[in-house]
C-alpha positions as CSV (number, residue, x, y, z in Angstrom):
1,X,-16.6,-43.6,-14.9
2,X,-18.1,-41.2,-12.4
3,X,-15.4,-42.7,-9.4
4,X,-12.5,-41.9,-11.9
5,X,-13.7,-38.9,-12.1
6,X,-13.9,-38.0,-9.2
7,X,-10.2,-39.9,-8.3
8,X,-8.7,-37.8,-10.7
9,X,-10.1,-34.6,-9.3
10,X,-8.8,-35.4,-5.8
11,X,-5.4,-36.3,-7.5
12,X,-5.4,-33.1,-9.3
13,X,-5.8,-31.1,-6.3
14,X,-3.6,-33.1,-4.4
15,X,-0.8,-32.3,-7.1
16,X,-1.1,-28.7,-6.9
17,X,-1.2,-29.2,-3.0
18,X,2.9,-30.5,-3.8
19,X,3.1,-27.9,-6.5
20,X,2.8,-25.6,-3.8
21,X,5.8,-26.5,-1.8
22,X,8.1,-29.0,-3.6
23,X,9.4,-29.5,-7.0
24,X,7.1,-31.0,-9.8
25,X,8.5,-31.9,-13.5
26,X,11.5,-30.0,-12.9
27,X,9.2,-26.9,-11.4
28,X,10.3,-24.3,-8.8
29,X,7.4,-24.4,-5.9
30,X,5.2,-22.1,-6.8
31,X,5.1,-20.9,-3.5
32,X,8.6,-19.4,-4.3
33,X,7.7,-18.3,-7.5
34,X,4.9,-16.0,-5.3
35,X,7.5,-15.0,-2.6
36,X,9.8,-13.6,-5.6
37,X,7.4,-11.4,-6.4
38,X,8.2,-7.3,-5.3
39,X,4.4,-7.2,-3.5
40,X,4.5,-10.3,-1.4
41,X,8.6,-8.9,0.0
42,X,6.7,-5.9,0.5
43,X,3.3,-6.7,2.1
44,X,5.6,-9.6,4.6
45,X,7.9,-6.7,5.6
46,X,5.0,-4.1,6.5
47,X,3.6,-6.9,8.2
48,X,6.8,-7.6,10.2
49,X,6.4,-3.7,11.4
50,X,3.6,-3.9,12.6
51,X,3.6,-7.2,14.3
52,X,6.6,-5.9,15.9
53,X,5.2,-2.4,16.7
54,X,2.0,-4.3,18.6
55,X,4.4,-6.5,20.6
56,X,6.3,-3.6,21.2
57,X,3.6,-1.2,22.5
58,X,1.9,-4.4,24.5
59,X,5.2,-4.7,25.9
60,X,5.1,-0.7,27.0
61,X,1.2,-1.5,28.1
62,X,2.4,-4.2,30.6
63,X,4.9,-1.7,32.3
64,X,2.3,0.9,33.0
65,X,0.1,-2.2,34.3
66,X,3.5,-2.8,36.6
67,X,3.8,0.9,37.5
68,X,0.0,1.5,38.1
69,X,-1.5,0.2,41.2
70,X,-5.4,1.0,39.3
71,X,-4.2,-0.8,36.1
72,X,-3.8,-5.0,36.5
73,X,-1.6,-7.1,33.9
74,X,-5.2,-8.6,33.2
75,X,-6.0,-4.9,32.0
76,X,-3.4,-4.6,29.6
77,X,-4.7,-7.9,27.6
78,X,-8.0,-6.0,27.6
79,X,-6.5,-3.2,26.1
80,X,-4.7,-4.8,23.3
81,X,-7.7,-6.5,22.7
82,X,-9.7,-3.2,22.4
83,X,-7.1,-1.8,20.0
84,X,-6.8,-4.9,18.3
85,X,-10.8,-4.1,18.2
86,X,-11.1,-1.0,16.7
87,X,-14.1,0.1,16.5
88,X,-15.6,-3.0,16.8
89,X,-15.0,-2.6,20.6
90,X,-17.4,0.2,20.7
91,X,-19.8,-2.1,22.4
92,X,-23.3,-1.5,21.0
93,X,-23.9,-2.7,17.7
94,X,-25.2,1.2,17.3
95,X,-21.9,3.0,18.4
96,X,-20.3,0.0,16.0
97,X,-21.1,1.0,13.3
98,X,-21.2,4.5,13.8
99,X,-17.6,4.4,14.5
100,X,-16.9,2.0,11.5
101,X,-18.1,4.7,9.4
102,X,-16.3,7.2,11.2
103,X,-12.8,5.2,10.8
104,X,-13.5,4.9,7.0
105,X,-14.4,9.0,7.0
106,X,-11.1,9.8,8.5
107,X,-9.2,7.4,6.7
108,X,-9.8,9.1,3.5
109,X,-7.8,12.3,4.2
110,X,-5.3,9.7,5.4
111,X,-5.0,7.7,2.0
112,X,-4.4,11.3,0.1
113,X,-1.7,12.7,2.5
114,X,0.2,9.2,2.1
115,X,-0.4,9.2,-1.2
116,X,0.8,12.0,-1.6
117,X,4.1,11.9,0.3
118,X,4.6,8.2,-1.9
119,X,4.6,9.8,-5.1
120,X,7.1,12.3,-4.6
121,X,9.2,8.8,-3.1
122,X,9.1,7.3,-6.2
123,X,10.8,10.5,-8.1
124,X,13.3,10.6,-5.0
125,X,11.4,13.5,-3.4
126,X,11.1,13.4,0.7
127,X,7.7,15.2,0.9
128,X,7.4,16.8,4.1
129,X,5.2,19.5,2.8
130,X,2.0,18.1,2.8
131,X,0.6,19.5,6.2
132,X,0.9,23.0,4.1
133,X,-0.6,21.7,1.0
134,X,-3.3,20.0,3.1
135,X,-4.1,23.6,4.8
136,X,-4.2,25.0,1.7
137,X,-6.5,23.1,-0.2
138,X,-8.4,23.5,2.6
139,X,-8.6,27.2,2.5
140,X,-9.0,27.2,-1.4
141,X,-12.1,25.0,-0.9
142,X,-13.6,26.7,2.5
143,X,-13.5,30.1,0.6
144,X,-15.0,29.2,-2.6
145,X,-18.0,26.8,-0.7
146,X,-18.8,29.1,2.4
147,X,-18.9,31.9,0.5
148,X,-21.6,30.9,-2.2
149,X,-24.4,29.5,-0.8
150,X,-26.4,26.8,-2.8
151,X,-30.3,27.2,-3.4
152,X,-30.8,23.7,-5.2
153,X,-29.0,20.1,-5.1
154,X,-27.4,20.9,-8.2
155,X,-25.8,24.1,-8.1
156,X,-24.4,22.3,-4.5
157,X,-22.9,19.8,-6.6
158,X,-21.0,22.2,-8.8
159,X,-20.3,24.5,-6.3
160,X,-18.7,21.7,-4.2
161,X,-17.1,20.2,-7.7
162,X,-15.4,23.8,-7.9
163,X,-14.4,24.0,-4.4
164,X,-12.5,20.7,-4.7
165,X,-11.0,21.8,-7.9
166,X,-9.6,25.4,-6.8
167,X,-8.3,23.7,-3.5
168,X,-6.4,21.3,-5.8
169,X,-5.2,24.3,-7.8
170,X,-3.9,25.8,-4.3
171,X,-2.0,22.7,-3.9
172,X,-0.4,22.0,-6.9
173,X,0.9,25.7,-6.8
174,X,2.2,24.9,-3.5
175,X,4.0,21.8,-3.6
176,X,5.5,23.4,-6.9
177,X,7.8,26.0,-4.5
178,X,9.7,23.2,-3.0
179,X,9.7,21.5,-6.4
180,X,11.0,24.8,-8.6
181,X,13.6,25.4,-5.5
182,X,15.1,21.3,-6.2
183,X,15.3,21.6,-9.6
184,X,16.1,25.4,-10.5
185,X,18.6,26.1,-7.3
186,X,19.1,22.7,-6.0
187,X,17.5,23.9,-2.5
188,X,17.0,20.2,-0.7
189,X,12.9,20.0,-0.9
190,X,13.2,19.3,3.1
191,X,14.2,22.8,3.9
192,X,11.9,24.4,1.7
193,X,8.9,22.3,2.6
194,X,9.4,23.1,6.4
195,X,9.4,26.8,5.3
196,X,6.5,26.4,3.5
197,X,4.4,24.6,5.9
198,X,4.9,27.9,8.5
199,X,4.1,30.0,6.0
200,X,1.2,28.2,4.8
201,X,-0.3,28.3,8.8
202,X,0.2,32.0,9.3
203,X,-1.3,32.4,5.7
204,X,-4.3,30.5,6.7
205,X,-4.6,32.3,9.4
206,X,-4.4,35.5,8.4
207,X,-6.4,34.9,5.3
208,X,-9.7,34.3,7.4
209,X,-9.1,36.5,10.4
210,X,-9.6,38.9,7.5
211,X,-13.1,36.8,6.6
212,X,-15.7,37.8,9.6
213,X,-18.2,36.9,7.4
214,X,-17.3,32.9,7.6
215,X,-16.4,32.9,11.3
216,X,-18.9,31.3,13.2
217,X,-19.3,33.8,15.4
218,X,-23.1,32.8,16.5
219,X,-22.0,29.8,18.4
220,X,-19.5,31.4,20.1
221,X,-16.5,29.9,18.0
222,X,-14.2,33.0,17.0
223,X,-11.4,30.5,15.9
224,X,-13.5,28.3,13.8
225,X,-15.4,29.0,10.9
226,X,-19.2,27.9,10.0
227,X,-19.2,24.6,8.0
228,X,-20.6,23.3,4.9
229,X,-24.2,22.5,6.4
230,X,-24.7,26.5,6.2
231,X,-24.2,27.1,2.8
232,X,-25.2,23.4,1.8
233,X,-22.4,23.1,-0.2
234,X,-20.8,19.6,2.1
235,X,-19.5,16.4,0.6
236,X,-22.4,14.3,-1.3
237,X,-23.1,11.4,1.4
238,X,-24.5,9.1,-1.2
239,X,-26.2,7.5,0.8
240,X,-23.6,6.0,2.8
241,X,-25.3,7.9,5.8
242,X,-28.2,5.8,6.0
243,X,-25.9,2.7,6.1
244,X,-23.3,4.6,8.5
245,X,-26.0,6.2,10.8
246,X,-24.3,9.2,13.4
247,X,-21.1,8.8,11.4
248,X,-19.6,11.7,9.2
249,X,-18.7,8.9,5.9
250,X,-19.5,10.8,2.6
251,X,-17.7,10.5,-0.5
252,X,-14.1,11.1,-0.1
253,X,-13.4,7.3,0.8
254,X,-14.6,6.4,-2.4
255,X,-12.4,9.5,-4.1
256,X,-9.5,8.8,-2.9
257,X,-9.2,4.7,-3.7
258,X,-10.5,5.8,-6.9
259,X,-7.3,8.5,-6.9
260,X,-4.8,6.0,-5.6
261,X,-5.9,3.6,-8.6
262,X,-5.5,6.2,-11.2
263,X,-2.2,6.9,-9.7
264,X,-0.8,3.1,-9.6
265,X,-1.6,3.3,-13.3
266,X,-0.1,6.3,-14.1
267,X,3.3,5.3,-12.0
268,X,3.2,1.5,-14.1
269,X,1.4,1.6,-17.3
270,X,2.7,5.0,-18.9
271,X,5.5,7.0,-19.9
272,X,5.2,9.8,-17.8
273,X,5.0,7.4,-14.9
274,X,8.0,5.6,-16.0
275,X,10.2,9.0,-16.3
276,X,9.4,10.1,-12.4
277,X,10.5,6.6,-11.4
278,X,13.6,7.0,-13.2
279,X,14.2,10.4,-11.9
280,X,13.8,9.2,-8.6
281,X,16.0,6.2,-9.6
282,X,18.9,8.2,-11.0
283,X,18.4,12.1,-12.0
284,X,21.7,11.7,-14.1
285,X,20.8,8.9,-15.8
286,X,17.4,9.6,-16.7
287,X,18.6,13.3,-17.8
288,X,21.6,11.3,-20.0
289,X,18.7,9.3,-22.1
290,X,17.0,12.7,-22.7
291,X,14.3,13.1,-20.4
292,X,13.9,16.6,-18.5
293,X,14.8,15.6,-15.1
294,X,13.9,19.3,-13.4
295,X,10.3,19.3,-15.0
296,X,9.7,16.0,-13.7
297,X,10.7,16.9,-10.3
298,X,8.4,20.2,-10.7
299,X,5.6,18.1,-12.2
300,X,6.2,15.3,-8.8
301,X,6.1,18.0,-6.3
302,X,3.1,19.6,-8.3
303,X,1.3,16.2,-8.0
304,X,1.9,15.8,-4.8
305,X,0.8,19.2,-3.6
306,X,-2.2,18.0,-5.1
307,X,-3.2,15.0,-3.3
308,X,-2.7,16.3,-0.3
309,X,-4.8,19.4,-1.1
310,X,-7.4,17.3,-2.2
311,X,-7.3,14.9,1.3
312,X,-7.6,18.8,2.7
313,X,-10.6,19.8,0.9
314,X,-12.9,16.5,1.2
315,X,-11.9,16.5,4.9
316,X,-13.1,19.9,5.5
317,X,-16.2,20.2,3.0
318,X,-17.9,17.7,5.3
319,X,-20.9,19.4,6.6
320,X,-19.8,18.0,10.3
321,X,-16.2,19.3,10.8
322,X,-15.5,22.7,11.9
323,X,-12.5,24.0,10.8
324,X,-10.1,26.1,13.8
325,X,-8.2,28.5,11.4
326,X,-6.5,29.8,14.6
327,X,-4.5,26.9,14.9
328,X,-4.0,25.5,11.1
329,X,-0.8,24.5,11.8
330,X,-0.7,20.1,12.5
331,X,0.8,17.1,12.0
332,X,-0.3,14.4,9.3
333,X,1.0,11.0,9.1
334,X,1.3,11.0,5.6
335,X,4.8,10.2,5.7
336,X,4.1,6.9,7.8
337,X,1.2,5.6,5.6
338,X,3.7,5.8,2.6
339,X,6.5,4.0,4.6
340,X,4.3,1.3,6.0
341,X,3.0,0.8,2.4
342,X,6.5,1.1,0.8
343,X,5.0,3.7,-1.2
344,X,3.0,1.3,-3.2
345,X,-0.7,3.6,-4.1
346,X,-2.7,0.3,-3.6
347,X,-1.3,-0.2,-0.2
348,X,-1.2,3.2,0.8
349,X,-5.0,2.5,1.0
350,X,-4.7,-0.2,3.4
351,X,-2.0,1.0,5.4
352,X,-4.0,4.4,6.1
353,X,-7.4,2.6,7.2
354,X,-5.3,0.3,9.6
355,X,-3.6,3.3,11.2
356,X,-7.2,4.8,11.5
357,X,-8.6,1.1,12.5
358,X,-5.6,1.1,15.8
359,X,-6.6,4.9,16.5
360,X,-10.8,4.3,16.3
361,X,-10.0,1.4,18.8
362,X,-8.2,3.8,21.2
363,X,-10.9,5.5,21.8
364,X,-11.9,2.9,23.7
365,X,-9.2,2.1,25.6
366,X,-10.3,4.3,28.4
367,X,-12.7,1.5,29.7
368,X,-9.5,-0.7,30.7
369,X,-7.9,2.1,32.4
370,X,-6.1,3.5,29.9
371,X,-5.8,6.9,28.6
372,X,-6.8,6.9,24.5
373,X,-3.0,7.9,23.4
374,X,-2.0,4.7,24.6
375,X,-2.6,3.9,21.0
376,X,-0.9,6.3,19.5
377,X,2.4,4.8,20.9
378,X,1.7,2.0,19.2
379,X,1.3,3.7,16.4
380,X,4.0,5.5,16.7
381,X,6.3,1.9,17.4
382,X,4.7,0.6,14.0
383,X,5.2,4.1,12.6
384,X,9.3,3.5,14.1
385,X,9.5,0.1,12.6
386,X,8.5,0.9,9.2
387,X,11.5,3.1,8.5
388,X,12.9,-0.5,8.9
389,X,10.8,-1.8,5.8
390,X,13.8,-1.5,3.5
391,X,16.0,-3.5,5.6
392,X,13.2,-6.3,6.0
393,X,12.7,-6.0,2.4
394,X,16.2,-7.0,1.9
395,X,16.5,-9.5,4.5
396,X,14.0,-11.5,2.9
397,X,15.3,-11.1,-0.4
398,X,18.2,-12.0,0.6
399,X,16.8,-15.2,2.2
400,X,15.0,-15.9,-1.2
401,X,17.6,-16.1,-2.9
402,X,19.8,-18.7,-1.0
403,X,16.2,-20.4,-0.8
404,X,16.3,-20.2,-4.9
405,X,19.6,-21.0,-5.4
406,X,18.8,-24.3,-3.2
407,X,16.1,-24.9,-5.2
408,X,17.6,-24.4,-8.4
409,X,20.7,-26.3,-7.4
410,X,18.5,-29.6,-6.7
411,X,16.3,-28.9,-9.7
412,X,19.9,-28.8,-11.5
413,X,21.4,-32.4,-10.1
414,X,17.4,-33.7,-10.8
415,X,17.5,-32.7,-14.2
416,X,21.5,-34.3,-14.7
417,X,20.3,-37.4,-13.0
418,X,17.5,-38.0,-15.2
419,X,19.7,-36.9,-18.1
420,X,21.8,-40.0,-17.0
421,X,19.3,-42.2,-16.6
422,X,18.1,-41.7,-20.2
423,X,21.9,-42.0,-21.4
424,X,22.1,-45.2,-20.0
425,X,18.5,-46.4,-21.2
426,X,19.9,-45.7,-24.6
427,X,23.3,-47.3,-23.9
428,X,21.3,-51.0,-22.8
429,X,19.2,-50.3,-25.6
430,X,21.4,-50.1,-28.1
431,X,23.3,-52.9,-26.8
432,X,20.8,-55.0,-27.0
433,X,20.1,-53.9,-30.5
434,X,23.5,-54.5,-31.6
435,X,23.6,-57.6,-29.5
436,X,20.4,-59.0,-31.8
437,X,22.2,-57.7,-35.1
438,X,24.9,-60.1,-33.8
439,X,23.4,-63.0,-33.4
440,X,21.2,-62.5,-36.5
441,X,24.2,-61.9,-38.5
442,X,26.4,-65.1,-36.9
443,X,23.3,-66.9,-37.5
444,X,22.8,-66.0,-41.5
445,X,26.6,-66.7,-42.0
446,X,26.0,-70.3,-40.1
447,X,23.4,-70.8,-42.5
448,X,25.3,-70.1,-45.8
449,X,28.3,-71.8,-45.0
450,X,29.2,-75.0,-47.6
451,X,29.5,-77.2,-44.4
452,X,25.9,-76.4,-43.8
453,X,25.0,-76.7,-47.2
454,X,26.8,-80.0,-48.1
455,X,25.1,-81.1,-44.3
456,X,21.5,-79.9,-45.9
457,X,21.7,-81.9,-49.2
458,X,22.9,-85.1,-48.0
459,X,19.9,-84.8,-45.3
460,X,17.9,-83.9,-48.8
């Protein structure tokens, strides 16, 4: 009993081994029924990009190898493996996992800035705005928690709580210009959003050159201000410190998957979700079955304006980074997070820790005789390859469905075959039934003819 067991156990797995790959009772593989599926075309296409970026930027690494009499071909395998590496080539198991928790810490800010340029995507909104709403979340925050220093753990908490929310508030008001220009004038959100993200700078700027009190003047810094260790009103660590000694990990990590959640469920599971993704779909349409197609593309911009505010303000509350208001103006890759995660919020979290994973590893890279912005090419070629997502995407549809329509073509001529087969069973055995009746019938009519009875009595 136990060895049938056992037999039957092995067979099981053995059929869903075949399941897997080939037809079973008339059964696509499930293998295709997996590649079908929206997430898997999009996950296989990001990772095309960036398979293609790496081989790309080792390609570019070789050449300067060729071109460098200090750098050897053997040196450019080192450094792919040290980007490859992240910050797990930082060689001491100290500096490891230091710069792990540093590559999580930065990654955070990352997560909200792509987030944010993905949700304005999905209402067909090209967010370019979010280095201004990042700035300005950060100066909302920064004024409320430098100015009001904390005497207890608690009144750090809300005073922290409240710098987040007023830096949020900054945002949202200032992703809603671009938004109130799209929908009220028509002004493409591009234009606008490169306007605003001047403005926003020299705003910035001006707003705490006009602040002495915040400037942290004692150390020398005119262009930066003091931080949140001063006033005590930083980021909560949780305890992720102690775990990440030397790095600057606190909380935002954990607030911004917990954000990018809440926003896949908003975008899937409700009706204001649905109505931005039909605005972004079709404006016209979604305005012909009655929904309000300019306050969702207010409310979008708002939204987004948000996030990114929010990725400005836990970057900056950290009691470690400085802020250099004299030069507020940057660059956020935002934009390439959403693209390499085809604007999906759950992979918007992956796709911003591996850009920070290939940038923590270039740090390194100066040990095989590179300079460190070697890997920011490579980002950059990943970054160039994404925008070719969408065409990957629908290469590989495209090759699922002549895959399917093989499949279901097969499954088709199975399914007739057997049909057959069982018309023909019948056929023989009704044949044979009628064959029997036959016979019985000839032989109950031999049987009750008079030469058979005259035959029986004179036997009798």
């Amino acid at each position: 009993m136990k060895n049938e067991k056992i037999k039957q156990f092995f067979s099981d797995i053995r059929n869903w081994f075949k399941a897997l790959f080939t037809i079973q009772n008339g059964q696509e593989p499930k293998m295709l029924t997996f590649y079908k599926k929206d997430g898997t075309k999009s996950v296989l296409s990001s990772f095309l990009c960036i398979l293609a970026g790496v081989f790309v930027g080792f390609i570019v690494m070789l050449i300067i190898a060729a071109a460098s009499p200090e750098i050897s071909a053997r040196d450019a395998f080192k450094g792919l493996g040290i980007i490859l590496g992240g910050p797990f080539s930082s060689g001491t198991a100290k500096y490891i996992n230091m710069n792990f928790g540093d590559m999580i810490f930065y990654s955070g800010p990352l997560i909200l800035t792509g987030l944010s340029v993905a949700v304005a995507f999905k209402t067909g909104l090209f967010n370019i705005g979010a280095p201004g709403q990042f700035y300005m979340g950060t100066m909302g925050s920064l004024l409320v928690a430098l100015s009001i220093p904390s005497k207890n753990g608690a009144e750090a908490f809300f005073i922290w709580f409240f710098a987040i929310i007023v830096g949020m508030c900054f945002g949202a008001m200032w992703g809603s210009i671009p938004g109130i220009f799209k929908a009220l004038f028509g002004v493409n959100e591009v234009i606008v959003c490169i306007m605003t993200n001047w403005i926003s700078a020299n705003i910035v700027t001006w707003v705490f050159t006009s602040t002495p009190n915040l400037k942290n003047i004692s150390m020398g810094k005119s262009d930066y201000l003091i931080t949140t260790a001063v006033t005590g009103n930083g980021t909560p660590k949780i305890g992720l410190d102690k775990l990440f000694k030397g790095s600057y990990i606190d909380l935002g990590i954990i607030l911004a998957i917990l954000v990018a959640i809440v926003l896949l469920i908003i975008l899937n599971k409700t009706t204001f979700g649905y109505e931005l993704k039909a605005c972004g779909a079709n404006k016209h349409a979604a305005k012909y079955a009655g929904m309000n197609e300019k306050r969702n593309i207010i409310l979008s911009m708002a939204i987004a304006g948000t996030l990114a505010a929010l990725g400005g303000a836990l970057y900056y509350l950290n009691p470690g980074i400085e802020f250099r208001f004299g030069s507020a103006y940057g660059k956020l890759p935002g934009i390439p997070v959403a693209l390499l995660a085809s604007s999906n919020p759950i992979g918007v979290i992956f796709s911003g820790i591996f850009l920070r994973y290939i940038a923590q590893g270039g740090n390194e890279l100066t040990s095989a005789g590179y300079n460190k912005y070697v890997a920011d090419i490579i980002i950059a070629l990943i970054i160039y390859f994404a925008g070719f997502s969408k065409l990957l995407r629908d290469f590989i549809t495209n090759r699922q469905k002549k895959i399917t329509s093989k499949i279901q073509l097969k499954i088709a001529k199975d399914n007739a075959e057997s049909a057959l087969d069982e018309i023909e069973a019948e056929k023989e055995i009704e044949n044979e039934t009628i064959g029997e009746s036959i016979k019985e019938t000839v032989d109950e009519t031999q049987d009750a003819s008079p030469v058979n009875t005259d035959k029986k009595e004179i036997d009798d």
